[in-house]
Backbone as a ProteinNet text record, in pm:
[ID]
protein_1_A
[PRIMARY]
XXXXXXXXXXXXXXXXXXXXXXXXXXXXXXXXXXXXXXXXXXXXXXXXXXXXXXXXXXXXXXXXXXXXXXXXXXXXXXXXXXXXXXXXXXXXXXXXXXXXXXXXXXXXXXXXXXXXXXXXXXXXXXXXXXXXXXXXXXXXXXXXXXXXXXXXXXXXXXXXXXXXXXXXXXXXXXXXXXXXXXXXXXXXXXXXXXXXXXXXXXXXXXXXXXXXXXXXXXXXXXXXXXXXXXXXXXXXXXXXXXXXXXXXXXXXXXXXXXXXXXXXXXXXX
[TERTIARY]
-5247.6	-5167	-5217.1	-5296.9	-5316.2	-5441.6	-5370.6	-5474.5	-5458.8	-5597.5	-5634.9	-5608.4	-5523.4	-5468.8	-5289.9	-5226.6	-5149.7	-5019.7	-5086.6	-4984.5	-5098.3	-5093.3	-5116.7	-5062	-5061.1	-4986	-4988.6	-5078.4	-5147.5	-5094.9	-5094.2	-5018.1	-4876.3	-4882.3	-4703.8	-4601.6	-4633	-4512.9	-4481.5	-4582	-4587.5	-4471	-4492	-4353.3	-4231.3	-4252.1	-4060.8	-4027.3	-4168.5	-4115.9	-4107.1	-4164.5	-4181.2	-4054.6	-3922.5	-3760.8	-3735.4	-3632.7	-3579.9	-3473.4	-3474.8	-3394.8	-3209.3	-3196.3	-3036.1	-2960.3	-2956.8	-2886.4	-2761.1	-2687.1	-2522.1	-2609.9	-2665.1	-2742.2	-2799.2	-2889	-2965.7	-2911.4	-2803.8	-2704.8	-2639.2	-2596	-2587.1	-2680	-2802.1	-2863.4	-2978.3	-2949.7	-3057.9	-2992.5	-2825.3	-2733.5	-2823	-2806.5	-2829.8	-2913	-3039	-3154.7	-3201.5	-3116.8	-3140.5	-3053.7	-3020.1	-2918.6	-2939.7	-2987.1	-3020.9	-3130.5	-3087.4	-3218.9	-3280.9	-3402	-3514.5	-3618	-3536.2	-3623.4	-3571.2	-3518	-3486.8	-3634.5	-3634.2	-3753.9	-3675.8	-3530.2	-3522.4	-3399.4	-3381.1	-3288	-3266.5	-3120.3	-3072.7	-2978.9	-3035	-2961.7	-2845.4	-2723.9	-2656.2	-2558.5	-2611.7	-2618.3	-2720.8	-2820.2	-2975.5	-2989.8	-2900.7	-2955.6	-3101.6	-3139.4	-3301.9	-3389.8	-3283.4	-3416.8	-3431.7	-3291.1	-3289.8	-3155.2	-3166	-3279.5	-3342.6	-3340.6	-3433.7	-3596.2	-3638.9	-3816.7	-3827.6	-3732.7	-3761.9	-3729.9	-3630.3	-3610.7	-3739.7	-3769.5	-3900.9	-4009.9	-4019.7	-4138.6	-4135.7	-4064.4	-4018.6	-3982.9	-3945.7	-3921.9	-4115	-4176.6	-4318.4	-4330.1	-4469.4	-4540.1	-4487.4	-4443.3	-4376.9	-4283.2	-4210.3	-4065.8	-4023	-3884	-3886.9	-3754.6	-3750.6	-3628.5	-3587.5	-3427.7	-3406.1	-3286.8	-3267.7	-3218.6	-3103.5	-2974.5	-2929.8	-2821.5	-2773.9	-2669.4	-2695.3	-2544	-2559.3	-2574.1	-2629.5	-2693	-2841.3	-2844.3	-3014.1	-3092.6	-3032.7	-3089.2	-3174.6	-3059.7	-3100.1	-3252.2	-3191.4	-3288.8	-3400.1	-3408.2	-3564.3	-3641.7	-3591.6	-3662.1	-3679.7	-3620.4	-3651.5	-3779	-3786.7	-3920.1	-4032.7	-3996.1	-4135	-4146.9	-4063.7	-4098.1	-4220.3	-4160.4	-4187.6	-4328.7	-4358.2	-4509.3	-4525	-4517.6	-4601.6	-4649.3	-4518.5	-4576.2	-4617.9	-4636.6	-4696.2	-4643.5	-4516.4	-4420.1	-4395.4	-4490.5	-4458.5	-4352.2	-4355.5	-4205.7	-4092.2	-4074.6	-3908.8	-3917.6	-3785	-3757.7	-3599	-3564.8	-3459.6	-3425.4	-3272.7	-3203.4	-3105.9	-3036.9	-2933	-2815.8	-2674.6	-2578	-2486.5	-2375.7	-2242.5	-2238.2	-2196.8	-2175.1	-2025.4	-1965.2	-1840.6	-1905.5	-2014.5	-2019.9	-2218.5	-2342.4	-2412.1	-2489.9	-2561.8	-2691.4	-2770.5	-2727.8	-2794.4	-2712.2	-2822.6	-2767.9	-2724.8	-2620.7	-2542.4	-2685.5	-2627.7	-2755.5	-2881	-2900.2	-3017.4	-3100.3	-2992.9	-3045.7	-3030.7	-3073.4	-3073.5	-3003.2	-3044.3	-2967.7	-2919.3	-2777.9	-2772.1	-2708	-2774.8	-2753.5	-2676.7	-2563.5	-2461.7	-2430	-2506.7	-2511.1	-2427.4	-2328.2	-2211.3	-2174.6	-2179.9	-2124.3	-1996.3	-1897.9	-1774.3	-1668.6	-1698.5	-1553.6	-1578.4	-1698.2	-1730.2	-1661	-1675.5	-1658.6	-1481.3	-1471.4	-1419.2	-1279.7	-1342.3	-1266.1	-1365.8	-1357.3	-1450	-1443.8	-1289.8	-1334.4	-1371.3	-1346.8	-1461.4	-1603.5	-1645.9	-1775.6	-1795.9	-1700.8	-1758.8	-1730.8	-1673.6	-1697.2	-1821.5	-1869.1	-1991.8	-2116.5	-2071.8	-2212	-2176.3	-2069.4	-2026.7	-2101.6	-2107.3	-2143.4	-2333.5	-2356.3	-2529.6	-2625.1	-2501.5	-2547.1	-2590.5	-2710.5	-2725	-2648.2	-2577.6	-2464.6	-2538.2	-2427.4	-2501.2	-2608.4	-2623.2	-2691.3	-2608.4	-2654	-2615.5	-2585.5	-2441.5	-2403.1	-2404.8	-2501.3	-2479.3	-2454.5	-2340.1	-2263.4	-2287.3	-2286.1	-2236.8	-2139.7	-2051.5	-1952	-1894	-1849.7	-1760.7	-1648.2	-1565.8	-1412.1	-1308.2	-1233.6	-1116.4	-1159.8	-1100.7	-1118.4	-1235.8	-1310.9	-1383.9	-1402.1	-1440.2	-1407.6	-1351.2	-1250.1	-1144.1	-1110.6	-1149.7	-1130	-1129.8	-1204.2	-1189.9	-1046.2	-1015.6	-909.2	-776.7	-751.7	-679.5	-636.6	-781.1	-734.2	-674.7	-733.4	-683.8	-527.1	-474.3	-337.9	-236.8	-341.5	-250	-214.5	-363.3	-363.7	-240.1	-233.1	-140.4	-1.2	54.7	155	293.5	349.8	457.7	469.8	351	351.2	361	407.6	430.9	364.6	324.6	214.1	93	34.8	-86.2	-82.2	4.8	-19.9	-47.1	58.3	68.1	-66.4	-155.1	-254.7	-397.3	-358.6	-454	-408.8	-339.3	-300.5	-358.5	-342.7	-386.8	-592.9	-620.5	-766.8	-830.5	-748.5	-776	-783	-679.7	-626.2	-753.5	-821.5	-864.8	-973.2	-1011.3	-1156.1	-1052.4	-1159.6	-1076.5	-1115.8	-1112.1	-1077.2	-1227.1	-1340.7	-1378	-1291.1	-1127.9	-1095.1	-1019.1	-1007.1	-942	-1086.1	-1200.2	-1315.4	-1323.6	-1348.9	-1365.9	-1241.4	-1170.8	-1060.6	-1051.1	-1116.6	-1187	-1265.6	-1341.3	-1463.6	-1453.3	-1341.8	-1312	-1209.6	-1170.3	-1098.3	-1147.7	-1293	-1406.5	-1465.4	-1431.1	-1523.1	-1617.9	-1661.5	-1752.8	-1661.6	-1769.6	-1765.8	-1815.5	-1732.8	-1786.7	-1905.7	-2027.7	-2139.1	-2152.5	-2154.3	-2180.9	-2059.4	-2062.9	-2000.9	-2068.3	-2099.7	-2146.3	-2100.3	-2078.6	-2007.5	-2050.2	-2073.1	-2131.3	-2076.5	-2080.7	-1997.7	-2093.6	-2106.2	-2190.2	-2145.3	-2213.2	-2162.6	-2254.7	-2187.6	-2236.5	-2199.8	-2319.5	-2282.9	-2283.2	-2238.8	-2227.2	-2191.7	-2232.7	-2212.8	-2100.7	-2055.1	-1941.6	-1842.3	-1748.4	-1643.9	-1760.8	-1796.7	-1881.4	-1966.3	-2047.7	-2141.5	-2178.4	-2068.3	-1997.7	-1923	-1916.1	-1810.5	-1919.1	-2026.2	-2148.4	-2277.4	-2285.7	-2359.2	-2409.6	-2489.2	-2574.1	-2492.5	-2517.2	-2448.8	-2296.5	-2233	-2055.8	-2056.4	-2128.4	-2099.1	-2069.6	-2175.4	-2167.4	-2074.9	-2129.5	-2046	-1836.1	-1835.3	-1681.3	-1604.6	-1686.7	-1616	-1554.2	-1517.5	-1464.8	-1339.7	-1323.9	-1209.4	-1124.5	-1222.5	-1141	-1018.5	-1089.9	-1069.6	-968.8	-935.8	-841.5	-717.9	-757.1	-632	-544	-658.1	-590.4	-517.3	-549.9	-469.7	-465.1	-564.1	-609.4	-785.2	-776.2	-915	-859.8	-740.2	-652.7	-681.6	-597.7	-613.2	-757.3	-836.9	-961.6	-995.7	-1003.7	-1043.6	-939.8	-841.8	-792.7	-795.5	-887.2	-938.2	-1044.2	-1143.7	-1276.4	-1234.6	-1116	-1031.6	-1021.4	-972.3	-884.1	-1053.4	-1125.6	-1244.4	-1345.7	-1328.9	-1409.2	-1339.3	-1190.7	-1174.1	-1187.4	-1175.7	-1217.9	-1379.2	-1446.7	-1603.7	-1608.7	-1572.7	-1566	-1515.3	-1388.3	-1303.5	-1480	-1521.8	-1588.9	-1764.8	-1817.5	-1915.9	-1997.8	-1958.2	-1996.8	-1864.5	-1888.7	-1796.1	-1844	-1803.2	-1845.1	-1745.3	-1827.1	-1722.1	-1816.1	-1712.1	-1717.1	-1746.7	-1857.4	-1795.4	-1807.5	-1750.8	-1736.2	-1793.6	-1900.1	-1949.8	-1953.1	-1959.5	-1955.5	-2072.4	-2145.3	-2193.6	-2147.2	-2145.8	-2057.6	-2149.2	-2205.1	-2273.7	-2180.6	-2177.6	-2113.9	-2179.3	-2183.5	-2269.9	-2121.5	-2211.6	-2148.8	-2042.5	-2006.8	-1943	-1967.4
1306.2	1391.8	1534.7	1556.8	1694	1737.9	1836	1919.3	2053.1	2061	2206.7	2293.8	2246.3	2312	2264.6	2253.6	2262	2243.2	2061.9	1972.4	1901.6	1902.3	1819.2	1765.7	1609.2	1490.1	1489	1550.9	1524.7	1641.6	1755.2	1869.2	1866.5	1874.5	1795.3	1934.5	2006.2	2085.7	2054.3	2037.3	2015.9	1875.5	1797.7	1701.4	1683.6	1815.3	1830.5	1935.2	1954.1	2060.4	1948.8	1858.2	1697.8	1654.8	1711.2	1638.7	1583.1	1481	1467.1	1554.7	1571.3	1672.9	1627.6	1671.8	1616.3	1576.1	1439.5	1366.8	1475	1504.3	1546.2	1702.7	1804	1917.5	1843.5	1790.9	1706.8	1656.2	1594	1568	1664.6	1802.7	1919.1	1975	1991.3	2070.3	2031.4	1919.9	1823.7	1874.7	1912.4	1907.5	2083.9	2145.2	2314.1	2331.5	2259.4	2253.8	2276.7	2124.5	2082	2254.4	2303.8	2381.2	2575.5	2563.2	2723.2	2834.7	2912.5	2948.1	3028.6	3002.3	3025.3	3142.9	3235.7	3389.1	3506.6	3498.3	3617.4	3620.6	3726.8	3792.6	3832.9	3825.4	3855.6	3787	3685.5	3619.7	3595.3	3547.9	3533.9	3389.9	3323.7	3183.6	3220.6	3186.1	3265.2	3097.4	3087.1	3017.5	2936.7	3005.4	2890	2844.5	2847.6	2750.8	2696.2	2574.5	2565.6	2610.4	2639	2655.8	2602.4	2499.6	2471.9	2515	2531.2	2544.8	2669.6	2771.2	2864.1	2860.5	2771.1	2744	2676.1	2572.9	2505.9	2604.9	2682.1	2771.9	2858.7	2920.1	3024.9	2986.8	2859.1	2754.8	2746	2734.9	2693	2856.9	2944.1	3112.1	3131.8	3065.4	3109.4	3241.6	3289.8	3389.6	3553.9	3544.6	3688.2	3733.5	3629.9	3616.9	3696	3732.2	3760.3	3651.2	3611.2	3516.2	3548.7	3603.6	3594.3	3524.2	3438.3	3357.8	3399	3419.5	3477.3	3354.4	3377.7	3297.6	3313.2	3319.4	3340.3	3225.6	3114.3	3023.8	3116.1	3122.5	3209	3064	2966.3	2852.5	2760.9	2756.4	2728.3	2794.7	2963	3060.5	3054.2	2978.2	2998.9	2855.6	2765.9	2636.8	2672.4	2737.1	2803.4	2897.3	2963.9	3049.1	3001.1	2849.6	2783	2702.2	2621.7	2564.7	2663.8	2820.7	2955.9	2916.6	2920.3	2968.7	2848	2710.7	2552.8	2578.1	2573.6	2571.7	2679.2	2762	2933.4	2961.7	3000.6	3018.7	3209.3	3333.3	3423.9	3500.9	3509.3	3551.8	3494.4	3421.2	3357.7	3418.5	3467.6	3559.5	3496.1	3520.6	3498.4	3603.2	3603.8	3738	3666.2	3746.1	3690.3	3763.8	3695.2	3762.7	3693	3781.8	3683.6	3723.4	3629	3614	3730.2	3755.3	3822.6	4003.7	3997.1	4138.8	4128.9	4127.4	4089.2	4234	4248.8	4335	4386.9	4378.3	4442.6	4520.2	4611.4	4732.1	4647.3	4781.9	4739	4695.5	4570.8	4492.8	4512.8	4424.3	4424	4307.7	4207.1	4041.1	4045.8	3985.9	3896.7	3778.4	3725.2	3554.9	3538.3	3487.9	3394.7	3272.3	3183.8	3063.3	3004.3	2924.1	2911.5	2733.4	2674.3	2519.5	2449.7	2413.5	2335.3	2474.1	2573.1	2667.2	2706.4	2716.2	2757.3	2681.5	2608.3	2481.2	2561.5	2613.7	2673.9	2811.7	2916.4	3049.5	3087.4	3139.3	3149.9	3263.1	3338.7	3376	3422.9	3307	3318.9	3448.6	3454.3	3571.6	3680.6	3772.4	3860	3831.2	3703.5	3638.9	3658.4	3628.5	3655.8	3754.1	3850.3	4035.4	4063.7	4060.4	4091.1	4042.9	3908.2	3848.6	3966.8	3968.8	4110	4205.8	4258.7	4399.9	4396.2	4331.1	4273.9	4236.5	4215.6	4131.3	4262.3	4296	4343.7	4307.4	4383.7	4361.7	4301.2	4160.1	4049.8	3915.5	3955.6	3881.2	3705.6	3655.2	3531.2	3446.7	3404.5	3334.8	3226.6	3119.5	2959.6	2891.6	2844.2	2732	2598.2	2545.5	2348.9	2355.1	2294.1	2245.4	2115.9	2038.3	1905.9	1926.8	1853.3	1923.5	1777.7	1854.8	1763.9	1604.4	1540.5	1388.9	1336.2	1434.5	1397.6	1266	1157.1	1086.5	1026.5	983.7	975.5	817.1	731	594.1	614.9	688.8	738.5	771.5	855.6	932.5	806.5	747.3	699.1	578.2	528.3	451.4	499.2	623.3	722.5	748	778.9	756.9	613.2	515.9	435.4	348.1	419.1	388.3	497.5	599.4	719.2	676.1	620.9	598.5	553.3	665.7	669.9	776	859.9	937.6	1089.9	1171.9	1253.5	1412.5	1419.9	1498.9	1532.1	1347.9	1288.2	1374.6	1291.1	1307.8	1437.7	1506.8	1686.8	1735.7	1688.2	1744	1668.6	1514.7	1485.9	1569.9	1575.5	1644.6	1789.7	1876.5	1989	1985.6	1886.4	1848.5	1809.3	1732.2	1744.5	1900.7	1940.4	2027.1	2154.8	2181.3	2278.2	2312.9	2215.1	2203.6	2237.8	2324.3	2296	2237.2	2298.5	2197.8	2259.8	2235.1	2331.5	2459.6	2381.8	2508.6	2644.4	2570	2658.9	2766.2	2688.1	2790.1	2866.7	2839	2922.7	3070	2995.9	3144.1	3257	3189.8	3279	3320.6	3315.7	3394.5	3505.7	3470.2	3538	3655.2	3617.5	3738.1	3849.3	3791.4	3847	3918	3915.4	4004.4	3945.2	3811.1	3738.3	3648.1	3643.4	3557.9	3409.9	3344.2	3200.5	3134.1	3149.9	3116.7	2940	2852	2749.5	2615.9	2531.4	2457.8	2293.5	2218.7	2094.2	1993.7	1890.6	1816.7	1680	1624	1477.4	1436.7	1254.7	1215.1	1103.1	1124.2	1035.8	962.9	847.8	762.2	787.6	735.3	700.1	600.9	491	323.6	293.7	209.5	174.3	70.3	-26.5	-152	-186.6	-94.7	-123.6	32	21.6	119.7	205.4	104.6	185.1	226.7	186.4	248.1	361.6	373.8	539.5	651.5	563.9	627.2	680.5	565	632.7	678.6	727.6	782.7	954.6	968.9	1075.6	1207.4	1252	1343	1348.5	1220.4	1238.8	1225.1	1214.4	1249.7	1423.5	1453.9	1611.6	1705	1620.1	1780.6	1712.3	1536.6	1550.6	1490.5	1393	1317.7	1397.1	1499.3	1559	1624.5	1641.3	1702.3	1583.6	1466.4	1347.1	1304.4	1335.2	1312.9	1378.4	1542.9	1619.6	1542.9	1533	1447.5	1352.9	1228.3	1097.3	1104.4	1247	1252	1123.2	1031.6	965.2	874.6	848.9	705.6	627.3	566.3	462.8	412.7	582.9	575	528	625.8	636.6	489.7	365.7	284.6	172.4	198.4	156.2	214.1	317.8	354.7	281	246.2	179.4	33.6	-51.6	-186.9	-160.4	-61.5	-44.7	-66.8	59.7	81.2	-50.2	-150.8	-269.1	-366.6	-351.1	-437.9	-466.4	-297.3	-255.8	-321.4	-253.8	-330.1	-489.1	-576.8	-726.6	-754.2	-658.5	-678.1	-661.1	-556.4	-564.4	-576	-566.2	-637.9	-525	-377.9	-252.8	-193.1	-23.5	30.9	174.1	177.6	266.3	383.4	521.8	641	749.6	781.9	900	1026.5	1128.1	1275.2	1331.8	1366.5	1469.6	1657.6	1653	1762.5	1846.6	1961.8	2088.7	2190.7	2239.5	2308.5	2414.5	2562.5	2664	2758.7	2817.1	2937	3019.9	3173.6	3295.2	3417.4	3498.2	3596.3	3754	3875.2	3936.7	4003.4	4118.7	4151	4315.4
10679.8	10765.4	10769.8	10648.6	10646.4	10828.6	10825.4	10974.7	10956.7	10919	10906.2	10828.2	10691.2	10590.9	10564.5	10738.2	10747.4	10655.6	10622.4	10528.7	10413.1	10310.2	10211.2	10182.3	10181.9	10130.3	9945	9909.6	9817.8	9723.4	9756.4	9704.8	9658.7	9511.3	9449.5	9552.6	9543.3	9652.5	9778	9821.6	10016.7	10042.3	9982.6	9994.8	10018.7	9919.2	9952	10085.1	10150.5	10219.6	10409.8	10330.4	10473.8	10449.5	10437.5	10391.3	10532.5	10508.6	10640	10686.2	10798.5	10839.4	10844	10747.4	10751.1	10867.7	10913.6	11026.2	11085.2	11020.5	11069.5	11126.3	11075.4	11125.6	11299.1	11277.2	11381.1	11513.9	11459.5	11571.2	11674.2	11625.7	11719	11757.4	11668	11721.9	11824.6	11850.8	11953.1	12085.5	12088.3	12181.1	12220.7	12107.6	12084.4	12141.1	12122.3	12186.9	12288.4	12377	12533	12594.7	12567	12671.3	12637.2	12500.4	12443	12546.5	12603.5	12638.1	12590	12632.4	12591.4	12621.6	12678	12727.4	12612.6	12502	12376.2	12353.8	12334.6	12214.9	12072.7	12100.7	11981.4	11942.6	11814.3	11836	11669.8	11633.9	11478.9	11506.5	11390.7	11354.6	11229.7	11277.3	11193.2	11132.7	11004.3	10936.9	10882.9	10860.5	10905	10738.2	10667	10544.2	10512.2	10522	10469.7	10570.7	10693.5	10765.7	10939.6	10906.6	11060.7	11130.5	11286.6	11361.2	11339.3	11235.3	11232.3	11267.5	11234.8	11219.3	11370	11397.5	11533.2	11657.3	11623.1	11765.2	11741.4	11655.8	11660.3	11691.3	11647.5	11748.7	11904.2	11930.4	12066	12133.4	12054.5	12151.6	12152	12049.8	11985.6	11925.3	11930.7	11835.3	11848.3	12018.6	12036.4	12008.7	11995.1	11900.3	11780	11765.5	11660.5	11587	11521.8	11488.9	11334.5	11318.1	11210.2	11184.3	11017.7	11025.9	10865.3	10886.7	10774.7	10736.7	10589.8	10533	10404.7	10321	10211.6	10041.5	10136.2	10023	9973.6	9869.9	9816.9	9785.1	9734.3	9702.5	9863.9	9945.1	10078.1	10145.4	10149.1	10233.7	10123.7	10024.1	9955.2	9958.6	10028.6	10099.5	10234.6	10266.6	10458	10438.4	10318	10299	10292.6	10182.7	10176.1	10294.4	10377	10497.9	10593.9	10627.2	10703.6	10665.6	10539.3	10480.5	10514.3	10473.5	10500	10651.6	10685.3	10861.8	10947.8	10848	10892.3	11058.5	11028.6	11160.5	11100.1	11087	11058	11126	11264.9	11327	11301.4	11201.5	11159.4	11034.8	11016.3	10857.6	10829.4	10706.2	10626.1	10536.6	10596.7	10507.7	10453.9	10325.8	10267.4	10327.1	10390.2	10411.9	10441.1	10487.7	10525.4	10651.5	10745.6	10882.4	10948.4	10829.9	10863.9	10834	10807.7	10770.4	10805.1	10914.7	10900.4	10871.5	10847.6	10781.6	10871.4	10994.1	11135	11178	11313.2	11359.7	11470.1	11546.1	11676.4	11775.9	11868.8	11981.4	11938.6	11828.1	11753.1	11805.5	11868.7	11904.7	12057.5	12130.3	12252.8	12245.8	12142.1	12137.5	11977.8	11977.5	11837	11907.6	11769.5	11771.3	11650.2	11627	11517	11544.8	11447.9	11510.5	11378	11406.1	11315.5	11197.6	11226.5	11142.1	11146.6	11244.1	11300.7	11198.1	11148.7	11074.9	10930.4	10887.3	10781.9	10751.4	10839.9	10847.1	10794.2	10668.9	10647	10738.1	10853.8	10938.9	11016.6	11094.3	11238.9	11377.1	11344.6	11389.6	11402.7	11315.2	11215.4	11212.7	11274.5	11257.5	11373.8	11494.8	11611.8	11712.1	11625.4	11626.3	11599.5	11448.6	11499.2	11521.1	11601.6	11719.2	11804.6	11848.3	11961.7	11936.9	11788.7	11783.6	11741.7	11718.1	11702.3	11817.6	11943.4	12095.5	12142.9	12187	12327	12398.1	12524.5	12612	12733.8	12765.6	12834.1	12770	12611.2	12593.7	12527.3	12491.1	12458.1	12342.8	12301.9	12129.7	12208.6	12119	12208.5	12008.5	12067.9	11920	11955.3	11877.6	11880	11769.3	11770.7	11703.2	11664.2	11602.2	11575.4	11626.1	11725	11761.9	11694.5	11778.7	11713.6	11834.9	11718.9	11745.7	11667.1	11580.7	11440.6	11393	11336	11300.1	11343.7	11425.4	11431.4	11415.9	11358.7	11346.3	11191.4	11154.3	10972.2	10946.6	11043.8	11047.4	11025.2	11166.6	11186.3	11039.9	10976	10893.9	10735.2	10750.8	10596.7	10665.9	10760.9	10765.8	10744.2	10791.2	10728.4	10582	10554	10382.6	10328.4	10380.6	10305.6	10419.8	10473.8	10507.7	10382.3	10363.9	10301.6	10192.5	10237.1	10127.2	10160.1	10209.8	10294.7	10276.2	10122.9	10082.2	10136.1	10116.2	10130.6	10258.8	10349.1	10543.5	10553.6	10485.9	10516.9	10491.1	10373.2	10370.9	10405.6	10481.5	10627.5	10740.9	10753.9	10895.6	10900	10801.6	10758	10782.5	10717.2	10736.2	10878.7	10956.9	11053.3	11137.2	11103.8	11227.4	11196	11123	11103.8	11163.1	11282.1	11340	11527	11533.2	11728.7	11802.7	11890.3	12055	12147.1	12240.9	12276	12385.5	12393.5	12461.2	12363.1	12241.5	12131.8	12114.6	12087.9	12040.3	12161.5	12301	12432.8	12387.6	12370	12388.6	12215.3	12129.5	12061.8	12062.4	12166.5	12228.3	12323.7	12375.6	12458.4	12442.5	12308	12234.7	12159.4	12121	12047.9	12194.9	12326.5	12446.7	12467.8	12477.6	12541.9	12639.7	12745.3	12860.9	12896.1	12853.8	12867.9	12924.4	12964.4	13056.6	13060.2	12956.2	13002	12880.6	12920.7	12785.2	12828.9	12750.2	12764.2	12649.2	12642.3	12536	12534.9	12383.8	12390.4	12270.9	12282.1	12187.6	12118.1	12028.3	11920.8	11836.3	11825.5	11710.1	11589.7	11501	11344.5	11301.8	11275.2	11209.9	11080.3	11047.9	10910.4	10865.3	10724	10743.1	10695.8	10621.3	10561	10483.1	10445.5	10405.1	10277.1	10187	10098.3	10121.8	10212.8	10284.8	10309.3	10396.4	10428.8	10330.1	10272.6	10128.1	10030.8	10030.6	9924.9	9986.7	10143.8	10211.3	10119.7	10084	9997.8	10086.8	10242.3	10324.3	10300.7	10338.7	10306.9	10171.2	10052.7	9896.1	9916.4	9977.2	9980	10013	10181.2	10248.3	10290.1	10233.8	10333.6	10228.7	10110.7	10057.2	9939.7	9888	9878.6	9894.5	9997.8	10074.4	10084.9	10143.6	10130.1	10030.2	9927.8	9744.7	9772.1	9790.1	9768.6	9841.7	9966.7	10051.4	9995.6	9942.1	9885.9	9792.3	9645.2	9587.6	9478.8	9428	9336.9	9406.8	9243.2	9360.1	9368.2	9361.6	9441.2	9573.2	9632.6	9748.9	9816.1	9790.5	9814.5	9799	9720.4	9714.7	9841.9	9829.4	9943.8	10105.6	10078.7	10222.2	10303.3	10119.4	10170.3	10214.7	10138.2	10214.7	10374.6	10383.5	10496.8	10623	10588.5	10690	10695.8	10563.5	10561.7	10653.1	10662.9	10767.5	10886.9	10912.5	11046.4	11094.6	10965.9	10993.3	11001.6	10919.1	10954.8	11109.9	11155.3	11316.4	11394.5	11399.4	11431.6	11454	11349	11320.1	11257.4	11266.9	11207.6	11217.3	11131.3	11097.3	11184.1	11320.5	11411.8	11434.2	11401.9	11372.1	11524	11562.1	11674.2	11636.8	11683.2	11634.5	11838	11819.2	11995.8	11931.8	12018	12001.2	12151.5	12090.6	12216.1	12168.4	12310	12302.4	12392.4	12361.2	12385.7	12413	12542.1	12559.1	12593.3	12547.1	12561.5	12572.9	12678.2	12699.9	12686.5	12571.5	12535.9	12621.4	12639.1	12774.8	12727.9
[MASK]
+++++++++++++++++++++++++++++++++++++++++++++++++++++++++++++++++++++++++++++++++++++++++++++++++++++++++++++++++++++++++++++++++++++++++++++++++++++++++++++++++++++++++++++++++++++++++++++++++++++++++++++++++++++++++++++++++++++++++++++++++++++++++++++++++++++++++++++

């Protein structure tokens, strides 16, 4: 594989820097992709963790570019460094910061890009003040998001495993609700002084062969099964969730979960 220096197969470091690109990231930002445009010279990924789409948008703006990519994992932004250097992409940089308070001057960017970050932000809007105050005026915040209807066959069956328990529900219901709508995010944009420019939306599946499957998927260990845990309120439950979703999978021959995604362009005002 190696060309021209680029990649060594052979080099014990270079390996880890060939990762797969985490599926659930991938899935929006393919959406982020098709629709982002592409005339900034100067643009910030605001959440760019290891690295994506930081490295791929700076590829694609290319060499005149300037792309910076902030968030406050240090562990993250120092695999986005070594990716930068593997794939010698020098116009993409990484800063450490928080999205509610960023480390730039007023209309410093042309474009940010924020791909599945919004469900994260501990108060988004403070976050998308200052995209406001970082935007050149007129220029462009393009998001993807997960909205509500998530899962929602996951969903539906963790309620009826927790049916009778009124805790449990209060704090599924709570889990759900915390993701919006793309018209809930539009009108926090628009409270933040941006102008809606485009919105596009697609709905994807995720298969699976069975309840454990999904339950012991390496990604939902991480980033959901967790929260899950908190909900169910024992591994009881939890083990009677994976009953519940295996039946579903035998009904139908896989265990097929929905996410509805939005992509959200907003130009400053």
């Amino acid at each position: 594989m190696s060309q021209g220096g680029l990649f060594d197969e052979s080099h014990a470091p270079d390996p880890a820097l060939f990762d797969e690109l985490p599926l659930w990231s991938s899935l929006a930002g393919q959406l982020l992709l098709e629709h982002v445009p592409l005339t900034a010279r100067r643009a910030l990924d605001l959440g760019c963790g290891a690295g994506f789409p930081l490295l791929e948008l700076a590829e694609r703006l290319g060499p005149g570019s300037l792309v910076a990519g902030v968030d406050p994992w240090f562990s993250a932004l120092r695999r986005a460094r070594q990716k930068r250097e593997a794939w010698r992409v020098p116009h993409a940089h990484v800063v450490a910061g928080d999205g509610a308070r960023l480390p730039f001057r007023d209309a410093a960017f042309e474009l940010i890009v924020v791909n599945l970050g919004v469900n994260n932000f501990d108060d988004a809007d403070a976050v998308f003040a200052e995209c406001r105050r970082v935007l050149e005026p007129g220029a462009s915040l393009a998001l993807t998001s997960n909205v509500t209807g998530h899962m929602r066959q996951l969903y539906d069956a963790f309620e009826r495993v927790l049916a009778g328990d009124a805790a449990a529900l209060e704090r599924l219901r709570a889990n759900v609700a915390h993701r919006g709508s793309a018209a809930s995010l539009a009108a926090r944009l628009e409270a933040a002084r941006f102008r809606i420019a485009a919105t596009h939306t697609r709905e994807v599946p995720m298969r699976y062969a069975s309840g454990r499957a999904l339950l012991e998927h390496h990604f939902v260990r991480f980033g959901f099964r967790p929260d899950w845990e908190v909900v169910a309120g024992s591994r009881e439950a939890i083990a009677r969730l994976e009953i519940e979703l295996d039946r579903n999978a035998a009904s139908a021959g896989e265990l097929r979960l929905t996410v509805p995604l939005v992509y959200i362009e907003a130009r400053a005002g």
